[in-house]
NUDOMAR-799452 format. One record per residue (C-alpha): residue number from 0; x, y, z. Coordinates in steps of 0.001 Angstrom, whole numbers, plus 524288, in hexadecimal, padded with zeros to 5 digits. Layout:
BEGIN
i, east, north, up
NUM, X, Y, Z
...
This chain:
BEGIN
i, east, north, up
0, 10CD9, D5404, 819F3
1, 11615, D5EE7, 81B3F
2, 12273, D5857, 8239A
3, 12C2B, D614A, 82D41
4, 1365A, D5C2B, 83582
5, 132A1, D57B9, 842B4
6, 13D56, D56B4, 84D6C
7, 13E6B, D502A, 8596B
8, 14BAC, D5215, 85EDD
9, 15629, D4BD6, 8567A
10, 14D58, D45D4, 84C4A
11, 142EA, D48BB, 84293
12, 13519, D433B, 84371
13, 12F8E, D46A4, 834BD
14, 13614, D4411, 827EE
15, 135AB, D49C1, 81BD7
16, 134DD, D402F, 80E39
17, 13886, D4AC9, 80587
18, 142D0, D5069, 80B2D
19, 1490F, D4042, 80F65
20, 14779, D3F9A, 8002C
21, 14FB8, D496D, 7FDEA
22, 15A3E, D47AC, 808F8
23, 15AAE, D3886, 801EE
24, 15B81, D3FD2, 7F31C
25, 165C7, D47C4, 7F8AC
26, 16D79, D3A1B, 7FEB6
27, 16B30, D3475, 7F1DE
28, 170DE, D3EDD, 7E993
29, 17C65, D3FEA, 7EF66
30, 1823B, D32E3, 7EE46
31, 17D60, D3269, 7E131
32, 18643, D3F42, 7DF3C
33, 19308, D365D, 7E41F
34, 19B04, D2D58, 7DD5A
35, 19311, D1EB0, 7DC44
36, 195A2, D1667, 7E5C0
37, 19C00, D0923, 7E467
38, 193F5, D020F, 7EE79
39, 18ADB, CFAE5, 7F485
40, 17F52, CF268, 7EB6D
41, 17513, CEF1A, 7F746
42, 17691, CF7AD, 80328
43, 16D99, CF423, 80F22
44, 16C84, D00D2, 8174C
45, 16822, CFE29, 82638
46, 161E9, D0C10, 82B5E
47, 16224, D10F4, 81CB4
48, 15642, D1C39, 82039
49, 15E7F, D28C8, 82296
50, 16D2F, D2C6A, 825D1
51, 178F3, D25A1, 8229D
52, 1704F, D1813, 82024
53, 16856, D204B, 81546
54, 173DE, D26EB, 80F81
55, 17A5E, D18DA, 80F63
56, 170D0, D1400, 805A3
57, 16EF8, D2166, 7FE48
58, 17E68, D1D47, 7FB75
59, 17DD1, D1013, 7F9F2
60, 171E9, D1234, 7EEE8
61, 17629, D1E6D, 7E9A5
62, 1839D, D1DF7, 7EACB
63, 18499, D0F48, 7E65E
64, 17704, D0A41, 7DFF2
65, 1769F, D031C, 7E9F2
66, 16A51, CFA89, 7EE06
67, 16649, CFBD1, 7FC72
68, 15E79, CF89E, 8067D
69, 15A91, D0116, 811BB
70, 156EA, CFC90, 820E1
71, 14F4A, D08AB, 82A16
72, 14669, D0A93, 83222
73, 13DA8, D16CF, 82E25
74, 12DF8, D1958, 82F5B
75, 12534, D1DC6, 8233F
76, 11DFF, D2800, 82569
77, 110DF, D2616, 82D3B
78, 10654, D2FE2, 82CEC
79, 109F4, D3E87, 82F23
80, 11811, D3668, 8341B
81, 1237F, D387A, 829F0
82, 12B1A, D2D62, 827C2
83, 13932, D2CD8, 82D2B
84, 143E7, D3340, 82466
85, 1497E, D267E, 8228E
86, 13DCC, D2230, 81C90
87, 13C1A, D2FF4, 812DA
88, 14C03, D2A74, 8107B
89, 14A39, D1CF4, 80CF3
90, 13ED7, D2080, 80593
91, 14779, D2A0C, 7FC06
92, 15105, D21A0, 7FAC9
93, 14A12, D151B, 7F64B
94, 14338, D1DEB, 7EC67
95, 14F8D, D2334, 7E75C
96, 155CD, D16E4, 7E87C
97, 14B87, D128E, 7DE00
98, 14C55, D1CC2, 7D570
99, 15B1D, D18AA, 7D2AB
100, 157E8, D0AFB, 7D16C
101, 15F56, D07CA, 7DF18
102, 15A05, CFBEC, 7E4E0
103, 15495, CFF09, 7F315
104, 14C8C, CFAF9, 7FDCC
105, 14952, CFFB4, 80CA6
106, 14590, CF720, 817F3
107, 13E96, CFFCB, 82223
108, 140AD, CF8AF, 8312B
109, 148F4, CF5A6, 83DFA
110, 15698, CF45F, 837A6
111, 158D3, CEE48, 845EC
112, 14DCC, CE48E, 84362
113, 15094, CD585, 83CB6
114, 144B0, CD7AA, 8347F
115, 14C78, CE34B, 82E3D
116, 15750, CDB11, 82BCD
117, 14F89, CCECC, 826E8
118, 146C2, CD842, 81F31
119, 15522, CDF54, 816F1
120, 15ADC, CD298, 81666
121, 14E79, CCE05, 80EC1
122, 14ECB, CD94C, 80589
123, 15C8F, CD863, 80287
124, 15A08, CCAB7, 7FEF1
125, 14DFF, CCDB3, 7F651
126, 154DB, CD9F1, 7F030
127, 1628E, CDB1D, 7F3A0
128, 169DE, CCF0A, 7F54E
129, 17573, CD3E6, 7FC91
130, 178D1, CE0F7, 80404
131, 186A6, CE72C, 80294
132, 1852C, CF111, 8098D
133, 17F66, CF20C, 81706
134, 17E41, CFF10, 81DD2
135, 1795C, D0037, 82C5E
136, 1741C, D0EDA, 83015
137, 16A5C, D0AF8, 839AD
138, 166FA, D15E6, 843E1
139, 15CBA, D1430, 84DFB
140, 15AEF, D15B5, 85D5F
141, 15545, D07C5, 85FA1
142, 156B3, CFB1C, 85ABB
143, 14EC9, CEF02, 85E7D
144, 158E0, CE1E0, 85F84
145, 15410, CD91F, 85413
146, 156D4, CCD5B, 85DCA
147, 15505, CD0E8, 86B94
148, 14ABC, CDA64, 8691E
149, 15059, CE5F0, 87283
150, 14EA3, CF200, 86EA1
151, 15C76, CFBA8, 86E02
152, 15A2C, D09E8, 87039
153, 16681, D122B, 86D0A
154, 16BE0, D1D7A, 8754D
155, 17349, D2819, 870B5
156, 17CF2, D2A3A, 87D66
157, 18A5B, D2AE8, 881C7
158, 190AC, D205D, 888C8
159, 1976E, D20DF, 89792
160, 1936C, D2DBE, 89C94
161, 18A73, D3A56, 8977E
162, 18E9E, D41CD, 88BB4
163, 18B34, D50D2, 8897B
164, 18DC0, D5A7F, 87EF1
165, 18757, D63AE, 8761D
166, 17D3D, D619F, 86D80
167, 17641, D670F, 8626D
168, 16553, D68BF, 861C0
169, 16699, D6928, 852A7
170, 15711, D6F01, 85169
171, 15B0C, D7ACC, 8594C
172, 16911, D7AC5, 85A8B
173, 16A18, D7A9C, 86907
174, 177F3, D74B1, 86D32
175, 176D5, D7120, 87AF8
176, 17CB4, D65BA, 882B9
177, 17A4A, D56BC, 883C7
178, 17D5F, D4E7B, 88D1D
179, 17ABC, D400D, 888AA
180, 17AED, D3561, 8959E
181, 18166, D287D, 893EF
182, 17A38, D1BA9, 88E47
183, 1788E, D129B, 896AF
184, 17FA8, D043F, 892EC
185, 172EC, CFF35, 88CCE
186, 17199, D0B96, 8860F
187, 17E0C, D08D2, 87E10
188, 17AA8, CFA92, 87CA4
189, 16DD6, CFF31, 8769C
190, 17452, D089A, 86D3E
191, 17E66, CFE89, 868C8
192, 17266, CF6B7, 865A9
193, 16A5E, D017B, 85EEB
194, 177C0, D06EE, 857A0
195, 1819C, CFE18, 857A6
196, 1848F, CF246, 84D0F
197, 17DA6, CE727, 85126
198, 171EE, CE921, 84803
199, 17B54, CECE2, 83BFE
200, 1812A, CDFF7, 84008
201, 173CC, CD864, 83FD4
202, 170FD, CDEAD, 832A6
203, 17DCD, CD9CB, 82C93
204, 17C0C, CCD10, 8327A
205, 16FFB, CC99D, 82E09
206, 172A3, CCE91, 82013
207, 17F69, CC548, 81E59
208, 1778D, CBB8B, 823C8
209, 16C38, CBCF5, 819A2
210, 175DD, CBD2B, 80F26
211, 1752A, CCB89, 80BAE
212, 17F2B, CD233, 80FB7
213, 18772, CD190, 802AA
214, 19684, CCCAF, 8049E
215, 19FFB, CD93C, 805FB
216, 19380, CE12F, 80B9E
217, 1973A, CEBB6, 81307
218, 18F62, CF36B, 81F17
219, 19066, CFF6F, 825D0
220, 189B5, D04D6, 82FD8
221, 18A22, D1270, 833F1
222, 19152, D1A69, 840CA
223, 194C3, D2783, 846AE
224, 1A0D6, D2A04, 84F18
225, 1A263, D39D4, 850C5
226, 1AB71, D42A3, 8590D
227, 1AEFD, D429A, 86616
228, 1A377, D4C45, 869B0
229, 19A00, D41F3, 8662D
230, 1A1EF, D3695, 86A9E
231, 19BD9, D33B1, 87730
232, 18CB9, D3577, 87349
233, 190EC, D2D53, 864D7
234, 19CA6, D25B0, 864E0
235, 19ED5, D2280, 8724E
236, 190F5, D228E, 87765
237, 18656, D1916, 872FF
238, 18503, D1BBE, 863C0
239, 19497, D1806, 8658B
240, 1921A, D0B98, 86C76
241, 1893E, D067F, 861B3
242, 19265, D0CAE, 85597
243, 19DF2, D05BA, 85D16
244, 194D4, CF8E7, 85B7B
245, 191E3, CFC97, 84E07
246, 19FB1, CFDF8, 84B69
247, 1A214, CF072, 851AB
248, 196C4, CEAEC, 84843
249, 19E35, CEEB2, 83D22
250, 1AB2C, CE822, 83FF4
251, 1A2E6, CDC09, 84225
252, 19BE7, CDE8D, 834B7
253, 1A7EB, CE04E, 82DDC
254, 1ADA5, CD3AC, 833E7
255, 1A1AB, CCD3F, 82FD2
256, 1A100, CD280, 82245
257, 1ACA9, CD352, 81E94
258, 1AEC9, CC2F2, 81B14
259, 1A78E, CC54D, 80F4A
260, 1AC8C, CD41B, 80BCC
261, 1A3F9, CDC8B, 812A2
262, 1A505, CE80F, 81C2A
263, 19EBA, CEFE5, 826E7
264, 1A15D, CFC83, 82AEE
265, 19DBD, D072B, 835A3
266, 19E3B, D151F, 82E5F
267, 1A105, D20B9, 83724
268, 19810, D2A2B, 83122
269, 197F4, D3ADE, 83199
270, 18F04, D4080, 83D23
271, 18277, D44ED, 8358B
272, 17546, D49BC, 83874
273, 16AC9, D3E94, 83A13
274, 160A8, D38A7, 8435B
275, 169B9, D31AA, 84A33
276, 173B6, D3B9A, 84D5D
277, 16A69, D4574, 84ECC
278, 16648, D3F3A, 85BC8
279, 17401, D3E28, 86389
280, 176D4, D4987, 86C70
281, 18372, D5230, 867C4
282, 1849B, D4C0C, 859D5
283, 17AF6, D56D2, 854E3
284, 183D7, D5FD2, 857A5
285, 18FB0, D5ACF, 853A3
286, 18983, D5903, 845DE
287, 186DE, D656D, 84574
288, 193A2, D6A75, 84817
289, 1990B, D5EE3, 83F1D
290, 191C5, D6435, 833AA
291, 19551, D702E, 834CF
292, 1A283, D6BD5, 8359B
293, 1A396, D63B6, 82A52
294, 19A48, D6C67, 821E6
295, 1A45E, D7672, 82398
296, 1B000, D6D34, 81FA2
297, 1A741, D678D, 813CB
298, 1A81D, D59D7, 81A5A
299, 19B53, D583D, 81CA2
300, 192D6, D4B80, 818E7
301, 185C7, D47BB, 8199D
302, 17DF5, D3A5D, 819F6
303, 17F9F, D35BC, 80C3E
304, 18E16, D3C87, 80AF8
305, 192E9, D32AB, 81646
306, 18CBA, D27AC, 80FE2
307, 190F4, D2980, 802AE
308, 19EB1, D2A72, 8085B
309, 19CAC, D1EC4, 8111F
310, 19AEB, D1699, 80447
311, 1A1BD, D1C53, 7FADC
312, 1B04E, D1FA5, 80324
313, 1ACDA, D1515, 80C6C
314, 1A4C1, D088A, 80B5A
315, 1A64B, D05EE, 7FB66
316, 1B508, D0F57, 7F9DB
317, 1BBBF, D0303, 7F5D1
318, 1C223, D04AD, 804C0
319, 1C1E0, D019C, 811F3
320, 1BABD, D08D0, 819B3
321, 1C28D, D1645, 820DD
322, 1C2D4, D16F9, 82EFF
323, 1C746, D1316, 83C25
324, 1C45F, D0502, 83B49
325, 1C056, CFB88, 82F54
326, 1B1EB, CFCF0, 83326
327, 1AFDE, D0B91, 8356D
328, 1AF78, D147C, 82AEF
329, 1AF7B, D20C0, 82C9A
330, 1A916, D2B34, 82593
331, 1A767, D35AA, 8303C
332, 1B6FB, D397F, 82C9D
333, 1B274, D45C4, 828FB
334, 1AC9B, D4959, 8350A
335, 1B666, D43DA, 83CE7
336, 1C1B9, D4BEA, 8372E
337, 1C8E8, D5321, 84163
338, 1C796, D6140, 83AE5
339, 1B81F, D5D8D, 8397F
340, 1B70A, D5A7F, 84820
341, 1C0F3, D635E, 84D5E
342, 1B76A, D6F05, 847B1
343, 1ABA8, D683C, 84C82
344, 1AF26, D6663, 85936
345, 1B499, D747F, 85AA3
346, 1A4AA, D7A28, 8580B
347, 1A074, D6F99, 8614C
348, 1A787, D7658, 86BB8
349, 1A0F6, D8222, 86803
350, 194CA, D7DFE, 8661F
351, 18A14, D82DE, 86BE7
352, 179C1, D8791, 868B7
353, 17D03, D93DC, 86375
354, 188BB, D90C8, 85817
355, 181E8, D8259, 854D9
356, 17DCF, D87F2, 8489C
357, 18A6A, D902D, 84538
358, 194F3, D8496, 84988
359, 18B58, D7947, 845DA
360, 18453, D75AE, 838C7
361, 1771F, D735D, 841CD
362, 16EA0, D7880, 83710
363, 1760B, D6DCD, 82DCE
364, 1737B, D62AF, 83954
365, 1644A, D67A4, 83A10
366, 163C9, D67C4, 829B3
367, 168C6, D5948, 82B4C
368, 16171, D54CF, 835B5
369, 15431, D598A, 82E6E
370, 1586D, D549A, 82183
371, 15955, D466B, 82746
372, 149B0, D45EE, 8295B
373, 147B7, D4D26, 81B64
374, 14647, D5A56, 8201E
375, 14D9F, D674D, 81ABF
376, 15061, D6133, 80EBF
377, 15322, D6B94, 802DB
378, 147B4, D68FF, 7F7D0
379, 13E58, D6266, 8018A
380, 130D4, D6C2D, 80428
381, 12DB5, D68E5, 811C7
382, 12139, D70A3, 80FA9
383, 11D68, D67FC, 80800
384, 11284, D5B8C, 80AC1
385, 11934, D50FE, 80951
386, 11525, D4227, 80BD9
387, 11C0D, D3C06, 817A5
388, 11952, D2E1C, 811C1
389, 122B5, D2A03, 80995
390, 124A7, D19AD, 804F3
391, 1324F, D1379, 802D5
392, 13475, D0E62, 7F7E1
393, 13B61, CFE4C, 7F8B9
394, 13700, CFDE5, 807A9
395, 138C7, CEF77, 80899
């Protein structure tokens, strides 16, 4: 079947195999362009499908030969229905992974679910013994408690009273203005229990307590804080409520962990095109302007950039980890530099539909955005039939 990009508001409902392949190749050659890495032997990535958890295990195989493990939750492809990205992702990697002789397997589920969990603690067992390096990227709206059974559904709101300010239509370019009303108290309580720690908590407890979580492991899991502008839809409005928990999981984790050597850590990552971000109001915008920004001042990083920095200047440097506190790190420095936002905020005053495209890199947002479902990828024919169904190798 031929296969276009199909749109529905901030995400993309087909997939392309080909052009995942190639946005994975692309990953993989680049940390195998860096310096090795001295890190990790058996990595278990948690939301390892696409975005920082994908990159994560590009640069924990690539980068360090490491074996790993990844956890998502992504559908095969089903009659004229492309699979998800993630899938086309995992799919490339496992078969690259193999071609290099890097020991790899996926687990395809609920991440949230105890059957998940019992299921990776089984493999690691079987194939792994111990874990040493745990990495949580899970992003999704709901999450069913493995316990009580409720079901969470996350809200991206501000907290206290109505926010509104400008935001971007990336497909047309349209800025125009947002007003976001408040969550309501279970709202945030929901969000804190879709986004916040607690299940990155379960996960590390019930791998020490199966006896593979390897002494002096380390985990991180993965957070945005931003600038003021987005403050009160981000940091101070729900996403912030549950990051602030997340935060608070790690201190715990590191307390825990840290009797027999380990560590756990909250990185503060770069603002970057992907599902997630694609579908809270005013951050669309802000990228764009941020990209243009940094582009200019040749700071710019993508997915696998951040990662490979993560690991290689952060969580295996020989160091402790930079930031405000001993469990943040913090490798959106680069954004946050004062010259960075002091020009980005000066175009976000001018902002408006008709210089989007001059004081903006929108067509650099819209190139991202597309690339993440494996479209408008150079040396991909999109012309082309291609078969949607495509196996993963190692599915477990």
């Amino acid at each position: 079947m031929i296969i276009q990009p199909k749109t529905r508001g901030f995400i993309c409902t087909t997939a392309h195999p080909e052009g995942c392949a190639k946005q994975v190749q692309q990953q993989i050659d680049y940390v195998k362009a860096q310096a090795p890495l001295n890190g990790p032997a058996n990595v278990l990535v948690i939301g390892a499908s696409t975005g920082y958890g994908l990159a994560s295990r590009i640069t924990a195989a690539f980068g360090a030969g490491a074996n790993t493990i990844g956890v998502y939750f992504d559908k095969a492809a089903e009659g004229s229905r492309t699979a998800s990205a993630g899938w086309y992702n995992s799919a490339a990697f496992e078969r690259e992974a193999a071609k290099q002789g890097i020991k790899s397997h996926s687990i395809v589920g609920d991440a949230f679910s105890n059957e998940i969990k019992a299921k990776t603690i089984e493999l690691i067992k079987a194939e792994y013994g111990t874990v040493d390096l745990v990495v949580y990227s899970v992003a999704s709206p709901r999450r069913t408690h493995p316990v009580t059974g409720e079901v969470f559904s996350s809200v991206i709101k501000p907290v206290g009273e109505a926010y509104s300010n400008q935001t971007l239509n990336f497909h047309t370019g349209e800025v125009s203005t947002a007003t976001i009303e408040p969550a309501t108290d279970d709202e945030v309580r929901q969000t804190i229990a879709v986004m916040g720690g607690e299940d990155w908590g379960m996960w590390i407890d019930q791998l020490r307590e199966a006896g593979v979580l390897a002494d002096g492991a380390t985990t991180v899991a993965y957070s945005y804080i931003g600038p003021e502008v987005t403050h009160p839809i981000y940091k101070e409005g729900t996403i912030g409520q549950a990051k602030n928990d997340l935060e608070k999981t790690a201190i715990e984790l590191n307390g825990q962990l840290s009797a027999t050597g380990g560590r756990a850590f909250v990185s503060v990552n770069k603002a970057l095109v992907t599902q997630s971000s694609a579908a809270i109001p005013v951050v669309p915008l802000y990228i764009s302007a941020l990209y243009k920004v940094m582009k200019e001042k040749e700071l710019h990083e993508n997915c696998i950039q951040q990662m490979y920095r993560l690991f290689a200047e952060h969580l295996y440097a020989g160091g402790a980890a930079s930031g405000n506190s001993s469990h943040l790190i913090r490798i959106d420095d680069w954004e946050m530099r004062a010259d960075v936002q002091e020009e980005v905020m000066r175009r976000w005053n001018e902002l408006n539909t008709e210089n989007a495209s001059e004081l903006t890199d929108l067509e650099g947002y819209r190139e991202d955005f597309f690339n993440l479902f494996g479209f408008r990828t150079a040396g991909v024919d999109y012309e082309a039939d291609t078969d949607p169904a495509v196996g993963i190798p190692n599915l477990y």
